[in-house]
C-alpha positions as CSV (number, residue, x, y, z in Angstrom):
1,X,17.9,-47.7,77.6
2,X,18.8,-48.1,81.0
3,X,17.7,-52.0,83.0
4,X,17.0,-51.8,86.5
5,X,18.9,-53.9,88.4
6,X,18.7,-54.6,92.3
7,X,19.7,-52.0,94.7
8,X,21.6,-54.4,96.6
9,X,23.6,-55.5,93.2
10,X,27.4,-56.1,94.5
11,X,26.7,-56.6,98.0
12,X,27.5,-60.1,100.2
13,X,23.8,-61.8,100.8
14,X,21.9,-60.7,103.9
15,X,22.1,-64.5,106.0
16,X,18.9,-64.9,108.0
17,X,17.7,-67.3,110.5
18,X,14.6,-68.7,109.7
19,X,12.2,-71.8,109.7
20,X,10.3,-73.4,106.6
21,X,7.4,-71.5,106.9
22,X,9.2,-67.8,107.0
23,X,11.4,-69.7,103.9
24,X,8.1,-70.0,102.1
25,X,7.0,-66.7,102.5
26,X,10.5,-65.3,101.5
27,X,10.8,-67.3,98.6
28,X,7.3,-65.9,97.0
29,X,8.1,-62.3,97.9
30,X,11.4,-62.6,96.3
31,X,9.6,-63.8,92.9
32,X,7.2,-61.4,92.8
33,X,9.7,-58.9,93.1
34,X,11.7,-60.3,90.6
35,X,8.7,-59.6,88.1
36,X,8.8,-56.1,88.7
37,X,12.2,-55.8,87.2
38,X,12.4,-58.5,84.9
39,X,13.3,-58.3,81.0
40,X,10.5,-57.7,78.1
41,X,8.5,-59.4,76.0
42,X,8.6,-57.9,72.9
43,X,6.0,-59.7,70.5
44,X,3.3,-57.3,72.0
45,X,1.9,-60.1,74.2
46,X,2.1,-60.1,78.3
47,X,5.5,-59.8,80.1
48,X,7.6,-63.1,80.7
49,X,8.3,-65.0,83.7
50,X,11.6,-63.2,83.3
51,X,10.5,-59.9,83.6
52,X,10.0,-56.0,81.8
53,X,12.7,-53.6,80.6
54,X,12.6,-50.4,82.6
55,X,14.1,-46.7,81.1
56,X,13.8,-43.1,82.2
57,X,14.4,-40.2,79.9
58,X,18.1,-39.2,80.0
59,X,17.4,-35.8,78.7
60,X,18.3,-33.1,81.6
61,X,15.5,-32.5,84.4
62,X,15.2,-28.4,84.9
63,X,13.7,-28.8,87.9
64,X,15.9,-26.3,89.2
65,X,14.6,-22.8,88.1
66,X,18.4,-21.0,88.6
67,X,20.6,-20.2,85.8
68,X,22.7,-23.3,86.2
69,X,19.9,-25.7,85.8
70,X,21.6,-27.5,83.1
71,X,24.3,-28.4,85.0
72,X,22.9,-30.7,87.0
73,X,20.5,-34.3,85.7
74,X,17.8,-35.0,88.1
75,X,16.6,-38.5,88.5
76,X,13.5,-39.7,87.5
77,X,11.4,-40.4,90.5
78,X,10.4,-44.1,89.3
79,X,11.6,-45.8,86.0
80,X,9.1,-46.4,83.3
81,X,8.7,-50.0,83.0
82,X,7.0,-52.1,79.5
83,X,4.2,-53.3,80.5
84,X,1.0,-54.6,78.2
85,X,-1.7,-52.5,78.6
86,X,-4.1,-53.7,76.4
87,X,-7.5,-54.1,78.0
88,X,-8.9,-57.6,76.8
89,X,-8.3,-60.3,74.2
90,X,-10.9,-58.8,72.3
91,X,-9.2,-55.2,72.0
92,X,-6.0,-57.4,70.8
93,X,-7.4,-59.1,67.7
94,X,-9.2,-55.5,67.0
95,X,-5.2,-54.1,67.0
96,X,-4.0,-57.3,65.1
97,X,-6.7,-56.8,62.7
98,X,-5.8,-53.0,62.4
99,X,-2.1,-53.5,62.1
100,X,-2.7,-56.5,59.0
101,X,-4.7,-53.5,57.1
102,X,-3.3,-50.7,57.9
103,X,-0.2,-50.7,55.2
104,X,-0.9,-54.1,53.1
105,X,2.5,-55.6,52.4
106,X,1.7,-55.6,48.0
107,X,1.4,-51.7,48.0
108,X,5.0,-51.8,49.7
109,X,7.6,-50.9,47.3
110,X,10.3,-50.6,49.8
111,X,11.1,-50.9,53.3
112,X,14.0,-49.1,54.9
113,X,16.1,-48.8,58.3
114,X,17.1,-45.5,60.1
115,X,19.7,-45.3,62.1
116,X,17.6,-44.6,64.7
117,X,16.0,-48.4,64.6
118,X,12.3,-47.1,62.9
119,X,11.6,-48.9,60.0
120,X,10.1,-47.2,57.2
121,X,7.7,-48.3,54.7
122,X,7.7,-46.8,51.5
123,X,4.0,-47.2,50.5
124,X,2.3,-46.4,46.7
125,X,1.5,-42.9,46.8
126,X,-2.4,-44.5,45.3
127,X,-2.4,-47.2,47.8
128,X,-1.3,-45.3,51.0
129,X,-4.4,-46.0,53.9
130,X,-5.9,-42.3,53.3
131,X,-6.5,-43.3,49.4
132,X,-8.2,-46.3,50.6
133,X,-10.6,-44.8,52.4
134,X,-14.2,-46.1,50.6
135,X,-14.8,-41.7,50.7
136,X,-11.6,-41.4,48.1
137,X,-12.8,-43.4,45.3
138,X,-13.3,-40.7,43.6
139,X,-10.5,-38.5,44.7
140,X,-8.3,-36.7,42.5
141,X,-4.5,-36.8,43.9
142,X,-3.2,-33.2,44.1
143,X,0.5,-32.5,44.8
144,X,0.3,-28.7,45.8
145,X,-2.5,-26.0,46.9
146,X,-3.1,-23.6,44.0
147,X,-1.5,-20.7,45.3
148,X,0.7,-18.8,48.1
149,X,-0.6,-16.2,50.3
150,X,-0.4,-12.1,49.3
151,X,1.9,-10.3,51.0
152,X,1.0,-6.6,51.5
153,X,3.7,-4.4,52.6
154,X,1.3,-3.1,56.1
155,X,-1.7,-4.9,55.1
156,X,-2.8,-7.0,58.3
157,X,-0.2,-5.6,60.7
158,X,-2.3,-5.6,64.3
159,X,0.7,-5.0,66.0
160,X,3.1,-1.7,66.4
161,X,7.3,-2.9,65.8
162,X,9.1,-3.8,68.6
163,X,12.7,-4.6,69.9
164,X,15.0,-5.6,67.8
165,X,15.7,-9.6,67.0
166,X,17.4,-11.3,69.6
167,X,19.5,-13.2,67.8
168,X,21.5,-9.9,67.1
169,X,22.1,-10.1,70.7
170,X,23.6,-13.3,70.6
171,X,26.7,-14.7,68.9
172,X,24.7,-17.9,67.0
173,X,22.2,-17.4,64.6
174,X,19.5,-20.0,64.6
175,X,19.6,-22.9,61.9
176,X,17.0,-24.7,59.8
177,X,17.6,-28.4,60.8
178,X,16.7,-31.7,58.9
179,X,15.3,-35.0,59.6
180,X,16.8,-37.9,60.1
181,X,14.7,-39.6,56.9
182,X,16.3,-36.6,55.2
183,X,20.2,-37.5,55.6
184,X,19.6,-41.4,55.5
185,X,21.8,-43.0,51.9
186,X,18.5,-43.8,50.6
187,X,14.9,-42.3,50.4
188,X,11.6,-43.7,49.5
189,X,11.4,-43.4,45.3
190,X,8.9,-41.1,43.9
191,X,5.5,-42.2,43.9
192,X,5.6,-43.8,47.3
193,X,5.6,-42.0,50.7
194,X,7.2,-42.9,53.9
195,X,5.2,-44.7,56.5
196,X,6.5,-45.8,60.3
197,X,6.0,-49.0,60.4
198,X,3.7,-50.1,63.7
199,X,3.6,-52.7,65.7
200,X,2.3,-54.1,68.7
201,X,5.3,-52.8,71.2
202,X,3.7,-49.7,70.3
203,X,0.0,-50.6,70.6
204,X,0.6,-52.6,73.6
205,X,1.0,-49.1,75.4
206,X,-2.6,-48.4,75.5
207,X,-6.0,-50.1,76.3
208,X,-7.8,-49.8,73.3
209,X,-7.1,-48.6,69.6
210,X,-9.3,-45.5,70.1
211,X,-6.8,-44.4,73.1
212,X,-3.7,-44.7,70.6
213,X,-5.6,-42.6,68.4
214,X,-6.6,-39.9,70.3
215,X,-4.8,-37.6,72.5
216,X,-4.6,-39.3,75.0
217,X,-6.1,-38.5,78.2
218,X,-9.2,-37.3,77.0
219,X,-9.6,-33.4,77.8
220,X,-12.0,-33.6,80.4
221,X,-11.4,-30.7,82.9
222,X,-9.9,-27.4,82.6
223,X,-7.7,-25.4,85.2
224,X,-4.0,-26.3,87.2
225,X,-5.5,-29.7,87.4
226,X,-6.0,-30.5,84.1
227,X,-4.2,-33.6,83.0
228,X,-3.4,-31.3,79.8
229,X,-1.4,-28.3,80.7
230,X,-0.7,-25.3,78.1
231,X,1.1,-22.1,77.7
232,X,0.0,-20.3,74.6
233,X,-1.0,-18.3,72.5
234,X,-3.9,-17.5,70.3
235,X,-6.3,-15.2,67.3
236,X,-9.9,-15.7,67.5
237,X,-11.0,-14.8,63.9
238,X,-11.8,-16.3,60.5
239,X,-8.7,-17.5,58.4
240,X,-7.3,-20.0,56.5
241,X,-4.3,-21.0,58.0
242,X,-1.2,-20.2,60.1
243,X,2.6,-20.4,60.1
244,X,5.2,-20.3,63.0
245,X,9.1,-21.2,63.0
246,X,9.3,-23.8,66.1
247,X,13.0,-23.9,67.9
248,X,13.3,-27.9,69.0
249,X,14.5,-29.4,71.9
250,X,14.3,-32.3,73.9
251,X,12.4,-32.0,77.1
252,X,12.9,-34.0,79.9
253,X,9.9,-36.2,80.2
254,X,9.0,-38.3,83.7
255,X,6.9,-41.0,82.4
256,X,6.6,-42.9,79.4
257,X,2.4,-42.0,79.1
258,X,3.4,-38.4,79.3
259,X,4.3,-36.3,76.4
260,X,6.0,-32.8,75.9
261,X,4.7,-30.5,72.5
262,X,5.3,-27.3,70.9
263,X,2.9,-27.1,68.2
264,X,0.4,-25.1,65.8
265,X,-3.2,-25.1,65.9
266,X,-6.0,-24.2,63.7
267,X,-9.7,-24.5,65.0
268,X,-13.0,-24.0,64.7
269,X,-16.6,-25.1,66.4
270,X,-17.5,-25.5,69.8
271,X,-18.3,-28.8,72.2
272,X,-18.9,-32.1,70.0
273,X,-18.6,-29.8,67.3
274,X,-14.8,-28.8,67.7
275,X,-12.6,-29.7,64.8
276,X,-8.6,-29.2,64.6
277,X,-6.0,-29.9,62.5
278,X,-2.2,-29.4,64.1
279,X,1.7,-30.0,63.6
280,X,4.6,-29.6,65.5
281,X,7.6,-31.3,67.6
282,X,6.3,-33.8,70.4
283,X,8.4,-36.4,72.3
284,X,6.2,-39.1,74.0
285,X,7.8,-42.4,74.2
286,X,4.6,-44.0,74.4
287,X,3.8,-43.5,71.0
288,X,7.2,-43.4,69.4
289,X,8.9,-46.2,71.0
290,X,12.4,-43.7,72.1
291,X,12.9,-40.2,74.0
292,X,13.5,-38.5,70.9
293,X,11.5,-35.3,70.1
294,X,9.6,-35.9,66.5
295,X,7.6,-34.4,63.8
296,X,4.0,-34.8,64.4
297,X,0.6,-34.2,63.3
298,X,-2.8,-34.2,64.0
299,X,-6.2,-34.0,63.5
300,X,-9.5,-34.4,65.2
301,X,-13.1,-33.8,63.4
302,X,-14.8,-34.9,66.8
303,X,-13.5,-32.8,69.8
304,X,-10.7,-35.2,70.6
305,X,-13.0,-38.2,70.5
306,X,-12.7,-41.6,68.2
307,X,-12.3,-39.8,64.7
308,X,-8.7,-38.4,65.0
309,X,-5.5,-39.6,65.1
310,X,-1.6,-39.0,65.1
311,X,0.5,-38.5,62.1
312,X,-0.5,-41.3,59.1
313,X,-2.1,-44.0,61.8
314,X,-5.7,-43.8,60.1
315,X,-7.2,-43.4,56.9
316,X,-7.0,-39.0,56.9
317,X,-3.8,-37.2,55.9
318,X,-2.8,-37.7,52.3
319,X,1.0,-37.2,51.8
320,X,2.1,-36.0,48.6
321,X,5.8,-35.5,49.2
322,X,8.5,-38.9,49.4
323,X,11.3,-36.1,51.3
324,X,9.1,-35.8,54.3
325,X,8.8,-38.4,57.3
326,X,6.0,-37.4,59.1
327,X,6.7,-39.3,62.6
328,X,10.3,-39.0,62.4
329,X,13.3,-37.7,64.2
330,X,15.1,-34.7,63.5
331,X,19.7,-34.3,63.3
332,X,19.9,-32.0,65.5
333,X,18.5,-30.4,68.3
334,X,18.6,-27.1,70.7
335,X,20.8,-27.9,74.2
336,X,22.3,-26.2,77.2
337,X,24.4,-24.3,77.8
338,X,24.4,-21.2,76.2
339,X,25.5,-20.0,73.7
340,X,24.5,-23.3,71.4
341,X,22.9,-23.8,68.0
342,X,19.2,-22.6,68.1
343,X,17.8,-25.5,66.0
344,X,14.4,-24.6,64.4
345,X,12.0,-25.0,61.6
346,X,8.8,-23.6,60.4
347,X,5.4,-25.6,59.2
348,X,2.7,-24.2,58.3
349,X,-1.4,-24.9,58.0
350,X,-2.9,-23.4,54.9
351,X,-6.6,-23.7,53.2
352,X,-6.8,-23.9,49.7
353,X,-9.4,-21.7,49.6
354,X,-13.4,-21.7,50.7
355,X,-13.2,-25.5,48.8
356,X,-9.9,-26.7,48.9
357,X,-8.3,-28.9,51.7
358,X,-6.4,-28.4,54.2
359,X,-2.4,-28.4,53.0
360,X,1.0,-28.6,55.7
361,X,4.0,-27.2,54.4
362,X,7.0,-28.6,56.4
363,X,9.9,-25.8,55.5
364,X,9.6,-25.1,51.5
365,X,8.1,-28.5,50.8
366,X,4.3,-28.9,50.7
367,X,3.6,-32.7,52.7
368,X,0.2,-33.0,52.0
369,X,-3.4,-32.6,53.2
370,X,-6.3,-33.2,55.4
371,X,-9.4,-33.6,52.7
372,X,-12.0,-30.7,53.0
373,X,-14.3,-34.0,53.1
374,X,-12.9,-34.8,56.6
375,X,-14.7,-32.0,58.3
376,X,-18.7,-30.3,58.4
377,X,-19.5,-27.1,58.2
378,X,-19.5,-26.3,61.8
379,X,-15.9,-26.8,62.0
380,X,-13.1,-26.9,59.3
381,X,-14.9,-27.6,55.9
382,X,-14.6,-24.2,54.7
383,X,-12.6,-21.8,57.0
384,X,-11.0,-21.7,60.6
385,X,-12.1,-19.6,63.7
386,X,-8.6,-19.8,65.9
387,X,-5.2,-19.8,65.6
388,X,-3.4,-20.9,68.3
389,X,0.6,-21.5,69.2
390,X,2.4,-22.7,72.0
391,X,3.3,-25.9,74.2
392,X,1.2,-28.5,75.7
393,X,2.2,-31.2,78.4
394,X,0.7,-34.6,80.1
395,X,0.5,-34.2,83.6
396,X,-0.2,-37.9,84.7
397,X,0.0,-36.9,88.3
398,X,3.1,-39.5,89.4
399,X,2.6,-39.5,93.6
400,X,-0.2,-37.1,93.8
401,X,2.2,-34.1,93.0
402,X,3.1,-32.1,89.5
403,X,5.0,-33.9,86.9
404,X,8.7,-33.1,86.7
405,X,8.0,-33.2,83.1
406,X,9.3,-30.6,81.2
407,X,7.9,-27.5,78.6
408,X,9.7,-26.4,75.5
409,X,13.4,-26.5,76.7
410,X,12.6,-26.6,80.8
411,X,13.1,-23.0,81.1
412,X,10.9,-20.0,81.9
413,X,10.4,-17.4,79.2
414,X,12.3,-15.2,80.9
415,X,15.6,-16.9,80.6
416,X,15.5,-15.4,77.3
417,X,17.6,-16.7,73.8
418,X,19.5,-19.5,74.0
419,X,17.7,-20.9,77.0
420,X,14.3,-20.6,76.4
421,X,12.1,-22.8,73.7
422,X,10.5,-20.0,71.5
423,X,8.1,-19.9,68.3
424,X,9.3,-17.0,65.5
425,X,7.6,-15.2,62.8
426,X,4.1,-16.1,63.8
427,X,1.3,-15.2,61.0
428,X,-1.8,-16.2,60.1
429,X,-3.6,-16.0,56.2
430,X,-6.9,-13.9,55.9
431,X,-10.1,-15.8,54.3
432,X,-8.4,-12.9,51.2
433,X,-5.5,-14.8,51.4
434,X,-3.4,-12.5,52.8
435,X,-0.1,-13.1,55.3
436,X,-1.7,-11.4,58.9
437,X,1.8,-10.4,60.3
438,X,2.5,-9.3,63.8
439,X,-1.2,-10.5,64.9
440,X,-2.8,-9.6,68.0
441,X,-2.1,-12.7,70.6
442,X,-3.9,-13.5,73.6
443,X,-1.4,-15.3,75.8
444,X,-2.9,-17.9,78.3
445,X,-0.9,-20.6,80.6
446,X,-2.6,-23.1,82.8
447,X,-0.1,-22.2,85.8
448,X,2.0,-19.5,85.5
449,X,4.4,-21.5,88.2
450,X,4.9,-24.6,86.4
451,X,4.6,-23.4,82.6
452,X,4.7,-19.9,81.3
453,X,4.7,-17.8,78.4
454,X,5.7,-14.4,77.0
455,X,4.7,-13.0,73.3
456,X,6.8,-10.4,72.0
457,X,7.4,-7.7,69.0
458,X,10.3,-7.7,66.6
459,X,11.6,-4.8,64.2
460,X,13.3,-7.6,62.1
461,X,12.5,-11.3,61.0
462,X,11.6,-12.5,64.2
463,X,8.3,-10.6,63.9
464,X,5.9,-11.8,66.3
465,X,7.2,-14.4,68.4
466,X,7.4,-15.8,72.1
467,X,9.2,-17.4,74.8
468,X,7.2,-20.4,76.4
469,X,7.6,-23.2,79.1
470,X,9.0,-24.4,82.3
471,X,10.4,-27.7,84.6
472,X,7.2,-28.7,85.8
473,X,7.4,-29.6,89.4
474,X,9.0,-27.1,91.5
475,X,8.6,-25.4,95.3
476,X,5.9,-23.4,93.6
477,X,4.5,-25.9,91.4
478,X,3.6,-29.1,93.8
């Protein structure tokens, strides 16, 4: 974490000339400069006298679109500074009220420290805030969905073979990476589940609770100005579920309210109606505290509205699984140049049938689920319309141009293996439960010239699977 100092650090003082009056004057512009630049407050309340801590993501800028891009690191063009956001005094108590309930300290059986500075609360499996809910007092814990999806040799093929995997090209074959959580000396025991433990440095980002909990900005507008920008790809049609293998890196992201994604979605219903549930990589210091790409989730039942949240920050998802940090960092992760490790690994949504709930399996181990109860029957209760697959960015607009934010890995699809953030072995799971392999994809991008996107056919285990993303600002993306 990098503090901003003052560009004149190390130089001999500038001696001026001037009366009482000018002195005055000086004097008060020099403090309220000094404020800008000065060091945090980090109890969650307003900035000190002494100023904010300022950082930029260190990650590379590929901003350049030639093959060298990784060679170089572009500069943010302003530091991100902690500020308190929080709208009034009466949107504080409503956070301090939500953090003192959220994970009561008697259903903590233990707490413990990552390397990477989260704390982790290891919370009865009974007690965690989803089996609280006053709807769950009823609910029967389950710990897996009752079955796997069929798969038929041919059965569900939309798509003819194509080229051969790329990795066969190459001289690294990707690897299945872990979590953090996973390597630490010590786990959460069975019958608790790991929690981040939140506190106001992290709410103090946002105005209210409800922007914490949604994606946040709202999805107001579509088009190349949309604050949202994608480059995906997606299968209208009724099914229960999809899988993908996501390849990881860490994007370089310009501001701290802006976030980079590659993710899965399954959907269904339309306007106030639309309902999601999602998982995938995001980095957004905002909401995570660092510049580290983690594992995320999502879910709204209200069209991005009040209802949804991240990860386990509300009273939805109930984990089943104490291996499983949902919120945390990953051990390794994809980087330039080529030829380097492809890191990667695959998640998966899945419907437990017409009546069961929705279940996210997180390699081979099955996390948990969103309760069928969560949703109506316009949207998720009993099946999904959409699967969808791809990358998402903020672009906050820093100056009036494009965000220097980046997509996937920074590079266009066409850069190809090794440079190039891809999703593998795409399917989806027929309401016959049934894999749908190489499925027919509709490929969309928001601008082709600051994010992009190419889906592609594999003879091999790569099956369906595309390149996606880009650097964000650029000559052609202003």
């Amino acid at each position: 974490m990098n503090t901003v100092t003052s560009p004149h650090r190390g130089r001999p003082p500038l001696l001026l000339n001037i009366g009482p009056a000018a002195l005055v004057v000086l004097l008060a512009l020099t403090l309220a400069c000094a404020g800008q630049t000065s060091a945090p407050d980090r109890s969650g309340g307003p900035a000190t006298p002494t100023g904010k801590m300022c950082h930029s993501d260190q990650a590379e800028d590929e901003s350049d679109p030639h093959p060298k891009i990784h060679d170089s690191q572009a500069s943010p063009t302003k530091d991100n500074c902690d500020i308190d956001r929080i709208a009034n005094d009466q949107e504080r108590r409503k956070m301090e009220k939500y953090l003192a309930e959220f994970v009561r300290k008697e259903d903590i059986v233990r707490s413990l420290k990552l390397s990477s500075g989260d704390v982790v609360d290891c919370v009865d499996i009974y007690k965690q805030p989803a089996m609280r809910h006053p709807g769950m007092a009823e609910h029967v814990l389950q710990l897996k969905p009752s079955g796997e999806p069929e798969d038929r040799k041919g059965e569900g093929r939309e798509e003819p073979l194509g080229e051969v995997d790329p990795t066969l090209k190459s001289k690294k074959d990707p690897q299945s990476l872990k979590q953090e959580y996973m390597v630490a000396r010590e786990q959460c025991p069975e019958k608790s589940v790991p929690i981040r433990r939140l506190t106001m440095d992290i709410l103090k980002n946002f105005k209210t609770l409800e922007e914490f909990r949604r994606k946040n900005p709202p999805h107001l507008v579509d088009g190349p100005t949309n604050l949202h920008q994608y480059a995906h790809a997606y299968r209208n049609g009724d099914n229960w579920g999809a899988q993908s293998i996501l390849n990881v890196w860490s994007p370089y992201t310009e501001r701290a309210d802006e976030f980079s994604l590659s993710q899965i979605w399954v959907v269904r219903g339309s306007g106030a109606n639309r309902e999601t549930v999602e998982a995938g990589w995001q980095k957004y210091r905002d909401l995570y505290g660092d510049y580290s790409p983690r594992l995320f989730i999502y879910f709204t039942p209200d069209n991005y509205g009040d209802g949804g949240c991240y990860n386990l920050t509300c009273d939805a998802f109930v984990q089943v699984n104490n291996s499983v940090y949902i919120g945390g960092g990953f051990t390794n992760i994809s980087q330039h140049p080529h030829p380097s490790t492809a890191w990667e690994f695959a998640l998966r949504w899945q419907k437990d049938g017409t009546t069961g709930h929705w279940w996210l399996k997180y390699g081979d181990t099955w996390v948990g689920y969103y309760p069928r109860s969560l949703f109506d029957s316009n949207g998720l209760r009993d099946l999904a319309a959409k699967v969808d697959f791809g990358g998402e960015i903020i672009d906050q607009q820093p100056g009036g141009r494009h965000t220097k934010t980046d997509m996937g890995s920074g590079h266009f699809p066409n850069d190809g293996f090794g440079y190039a953030a891809y999703q593998r072995q795409i399917r989806y799971i027929t309401t016959s439960n049934v894999w749908g392999i190489h499925p027919s994809l509709t490929d969309s991008r928001t601008d082709s010239d600051c994010y992009d996107i190419s889906v592609l056919n594999s003879t091999g285990s790569w099956e369906r699977y595309f390149y996606f993303g880009g650097p964000g600002y650029n000559n052609h993306c202003q």
